[in-house]
C-alpha positions in Angstrom: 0.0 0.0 0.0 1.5 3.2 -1.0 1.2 6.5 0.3 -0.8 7.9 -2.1 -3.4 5.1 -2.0 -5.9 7.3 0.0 -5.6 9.9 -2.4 -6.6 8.0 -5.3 -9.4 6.6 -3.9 -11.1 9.8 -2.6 -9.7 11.4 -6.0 -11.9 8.8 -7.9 -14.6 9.0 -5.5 -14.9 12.9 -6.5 -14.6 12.1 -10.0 -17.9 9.8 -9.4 -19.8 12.2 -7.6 -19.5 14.7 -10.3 -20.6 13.2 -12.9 -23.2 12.0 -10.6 -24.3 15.7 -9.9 -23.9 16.4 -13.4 -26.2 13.8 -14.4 -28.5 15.0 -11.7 -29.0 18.1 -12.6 -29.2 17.5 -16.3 -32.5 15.5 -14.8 -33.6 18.1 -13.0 -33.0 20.6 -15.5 -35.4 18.3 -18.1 -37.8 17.6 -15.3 -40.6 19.2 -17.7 -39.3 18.0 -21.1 -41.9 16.5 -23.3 -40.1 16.0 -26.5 -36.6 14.0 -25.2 -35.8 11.5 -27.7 -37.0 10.9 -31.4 -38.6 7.0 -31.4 -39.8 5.4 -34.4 -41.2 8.4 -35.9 -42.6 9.9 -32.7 -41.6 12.3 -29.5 -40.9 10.8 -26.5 -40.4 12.3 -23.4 -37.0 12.4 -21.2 -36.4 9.7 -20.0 -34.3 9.8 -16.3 -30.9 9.1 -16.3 -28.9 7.1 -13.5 -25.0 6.1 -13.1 -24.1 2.6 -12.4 -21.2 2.7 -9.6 -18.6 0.0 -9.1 -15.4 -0.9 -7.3 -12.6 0.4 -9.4 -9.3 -1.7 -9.7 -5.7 -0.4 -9.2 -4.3 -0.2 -12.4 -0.3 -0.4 -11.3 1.9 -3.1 -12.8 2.9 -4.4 -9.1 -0.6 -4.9 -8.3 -1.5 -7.0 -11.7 2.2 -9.1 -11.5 1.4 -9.9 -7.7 -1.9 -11.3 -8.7 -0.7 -13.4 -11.6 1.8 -15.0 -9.9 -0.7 -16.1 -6.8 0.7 -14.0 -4.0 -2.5 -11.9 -3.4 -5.7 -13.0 -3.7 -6.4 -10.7 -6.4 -6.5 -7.2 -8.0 -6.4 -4.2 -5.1 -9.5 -2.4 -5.6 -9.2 0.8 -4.7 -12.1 4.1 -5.3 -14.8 4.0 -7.7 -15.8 4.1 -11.1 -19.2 5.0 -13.2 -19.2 2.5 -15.7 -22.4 3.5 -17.5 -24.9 6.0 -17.8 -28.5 4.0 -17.4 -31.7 5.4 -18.7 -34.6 4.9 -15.5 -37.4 2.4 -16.6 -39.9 3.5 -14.8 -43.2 4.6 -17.0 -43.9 8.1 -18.0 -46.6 10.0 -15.7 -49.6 10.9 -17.4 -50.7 14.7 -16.9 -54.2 16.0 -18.0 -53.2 19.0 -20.6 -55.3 18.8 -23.3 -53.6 22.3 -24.4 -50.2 20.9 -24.8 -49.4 20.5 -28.3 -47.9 17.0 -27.7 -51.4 16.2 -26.0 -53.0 12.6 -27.2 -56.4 12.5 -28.4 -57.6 12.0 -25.1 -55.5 15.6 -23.5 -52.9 13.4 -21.8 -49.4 14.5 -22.5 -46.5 12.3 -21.1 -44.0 13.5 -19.1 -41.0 12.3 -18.0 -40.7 9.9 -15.5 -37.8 12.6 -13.3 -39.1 12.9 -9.5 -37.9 15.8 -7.6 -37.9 14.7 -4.3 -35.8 11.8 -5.5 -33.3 13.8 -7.5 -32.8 16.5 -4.5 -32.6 13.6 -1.9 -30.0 11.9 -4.6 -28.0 15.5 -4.9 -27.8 15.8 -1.0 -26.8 12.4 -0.6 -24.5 13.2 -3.8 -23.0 16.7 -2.3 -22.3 14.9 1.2 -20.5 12.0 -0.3 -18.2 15.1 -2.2 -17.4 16.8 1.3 -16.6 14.1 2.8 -14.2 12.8 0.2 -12.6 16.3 0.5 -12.4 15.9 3.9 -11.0 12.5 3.3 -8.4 14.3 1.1 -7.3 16.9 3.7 -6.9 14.8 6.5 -4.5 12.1 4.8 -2.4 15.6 3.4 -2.2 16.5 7.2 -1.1 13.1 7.8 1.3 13.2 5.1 3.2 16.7 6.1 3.2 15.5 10.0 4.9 12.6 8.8 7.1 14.4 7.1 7.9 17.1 10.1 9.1 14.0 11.8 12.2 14.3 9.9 12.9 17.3 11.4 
């Protein structure tokens, strides 16, 4: 484990959480869009986006060649990765407007399927995970200057 192990991992971990808040507020900001995508001749409305999150793997040579030889029991993961950009499944809501001009022939227009209690809960759970990686940050530089006042 090196020294700057902590740092890469909170580094990634910011990385992560802003795309996250990027992808967040590009939901938020197309809360009320009706025409999102182009489908098979017709409009449909944005659709919510979500980032799938995994374990990200230490990329150093010393890491893969201790691995392949049997002397660790695998690949150091250390921080996180996004490793796609998911489109939310969930249906569209249904909102009674019959003087929208994408209304059916019934008034119903479809809207997109973005919640804003869930994306607000998401970006404060999003915005904490950021501070607390910075703080995660600061304290391992503190670490890393006492150590080096040691010397001294």
């Amino acid at each position: 484990m090196s020294l700057f192990s902590s740092f890469d991992a909170s580094a990634s971990a910011l990385t992560t959480n802003r795309l996250r808040m990027d992808i967040i507020s590009s939901n938020i900001a197309n809360a009320n869009t009706t025409r999102g995508e182009y489908v098979n001749g017709q409009w449909q409305p944005y659709r919510r986006k979500m980032a799938v999150i995994e374990p990200g793997t230490s990329s150093s040579f010393d890491n893969f060649l201790q691995a392949a030889i049997g002397q660790t029991g695998g690949v150091q993961v250390n921080g996180v990765r996004v490793t796609a950009i998911v489109p939310d499944q969930t249906p569209f809501k249904s909102v009674y407007d019959p003087t929208n001009p994408d209304a059916n022939a019934r008034g119903y227009v479809q809207m997109p399927n973005v919640d804003m209690l869930k994306e607000m809960v998401d970006l404060m759970q999003t915005t904490r995970a950021y501070d607390s990686n910075v703080t995660a940050i600061n304290a391992a530089k503190a670490m890393a200057l006492k150590a080096l006042e040691i010397g001294k």
